[in-house]
C-alpha positions in Angstrom: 60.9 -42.0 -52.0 61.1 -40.6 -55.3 60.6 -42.5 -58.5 62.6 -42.4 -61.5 61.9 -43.6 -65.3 64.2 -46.6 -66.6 64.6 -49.1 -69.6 65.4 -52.4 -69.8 66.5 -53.8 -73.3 67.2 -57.1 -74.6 66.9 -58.3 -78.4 67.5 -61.7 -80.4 68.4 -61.9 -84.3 64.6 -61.8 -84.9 62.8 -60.1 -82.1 63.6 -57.1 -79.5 62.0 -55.7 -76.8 62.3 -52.4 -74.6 60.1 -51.8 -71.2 60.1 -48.4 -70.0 58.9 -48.0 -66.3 59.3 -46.2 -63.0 61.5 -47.8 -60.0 62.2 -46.5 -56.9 65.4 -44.3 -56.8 68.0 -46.3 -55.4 67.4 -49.4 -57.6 70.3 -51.6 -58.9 70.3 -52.8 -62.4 69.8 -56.5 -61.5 66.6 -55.1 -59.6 65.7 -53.3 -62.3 65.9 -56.5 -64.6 63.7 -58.2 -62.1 61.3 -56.0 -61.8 61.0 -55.4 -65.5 59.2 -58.6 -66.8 61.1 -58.8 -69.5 61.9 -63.0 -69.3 58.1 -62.9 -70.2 58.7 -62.0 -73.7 61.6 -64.4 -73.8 60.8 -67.5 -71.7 64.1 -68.9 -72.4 65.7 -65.9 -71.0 67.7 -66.4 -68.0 68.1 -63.6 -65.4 69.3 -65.5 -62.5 72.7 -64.0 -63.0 72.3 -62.3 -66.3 75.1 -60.2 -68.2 74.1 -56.5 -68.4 75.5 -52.9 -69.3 74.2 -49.4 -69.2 74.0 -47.7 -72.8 76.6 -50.0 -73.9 79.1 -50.3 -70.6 79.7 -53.3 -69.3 78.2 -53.4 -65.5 80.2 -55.9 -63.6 78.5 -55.4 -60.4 74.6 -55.4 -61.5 73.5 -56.0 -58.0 75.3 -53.2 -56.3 75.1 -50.5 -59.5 72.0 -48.4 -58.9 70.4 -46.4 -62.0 69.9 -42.9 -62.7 66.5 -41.9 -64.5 66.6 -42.3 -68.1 69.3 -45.3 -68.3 68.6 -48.0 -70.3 69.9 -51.4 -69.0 71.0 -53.6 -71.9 70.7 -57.7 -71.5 73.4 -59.2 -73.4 73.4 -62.4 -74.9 75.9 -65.4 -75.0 78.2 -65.5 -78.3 77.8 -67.8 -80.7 81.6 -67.2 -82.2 84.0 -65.7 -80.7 84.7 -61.9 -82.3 87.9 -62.2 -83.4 87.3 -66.0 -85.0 84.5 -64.3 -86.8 86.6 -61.5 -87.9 89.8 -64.2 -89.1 86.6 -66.8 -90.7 85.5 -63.3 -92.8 89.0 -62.3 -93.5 89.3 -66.2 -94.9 86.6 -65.9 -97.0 87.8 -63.0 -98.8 91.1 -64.3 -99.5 90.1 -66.6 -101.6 
């Protein structure tokens, strides 16, 4: 079987990390997590059931999804605030 070339991505405030590498064509995203290593840069990174887009998207279905050479799967992290109470706490600030 063929190989193709993916990225997986995941970033904090303070650090970031990318890992290029070759799967097997035919490999979901949640695979493709796996197999990246990447919870070895962040030990507190959980992939058990982690929640991941391609360039951007939203995947809801990581373990079903399979990649096309040159995607770059995206971890996302957990919110600390909720967008719109962010937007509302900024828009306080400035009225004042």
């Amino acid at each position: 079987m063929a190989k193709i070339r993916v990225e997986v991505a995941y970033a904090l405030p303070e650090k970031q990390k990318i890992v290029a590498f070759d799967v097997e064509e035919g490999c979901t995203v949640l695979e493709a997590v796996r197999l990246s290593n990447i919870d070895a840069f962040f030990p507190d990174l959980d992939l058990s059931a982690p929640k991941v887009g391609i360039f951007g998207k939203a995947v809801r279905k990581p373990e079903e999804q399979v990649l096309k050479a040159g995607e770059r799967v995206e971890i996302y992290r957990e919110l600390k605030v909720d967008p719109k109470q962010a937007r509302a706490n900024r828009a306080a600030k400035t009225d004042k």
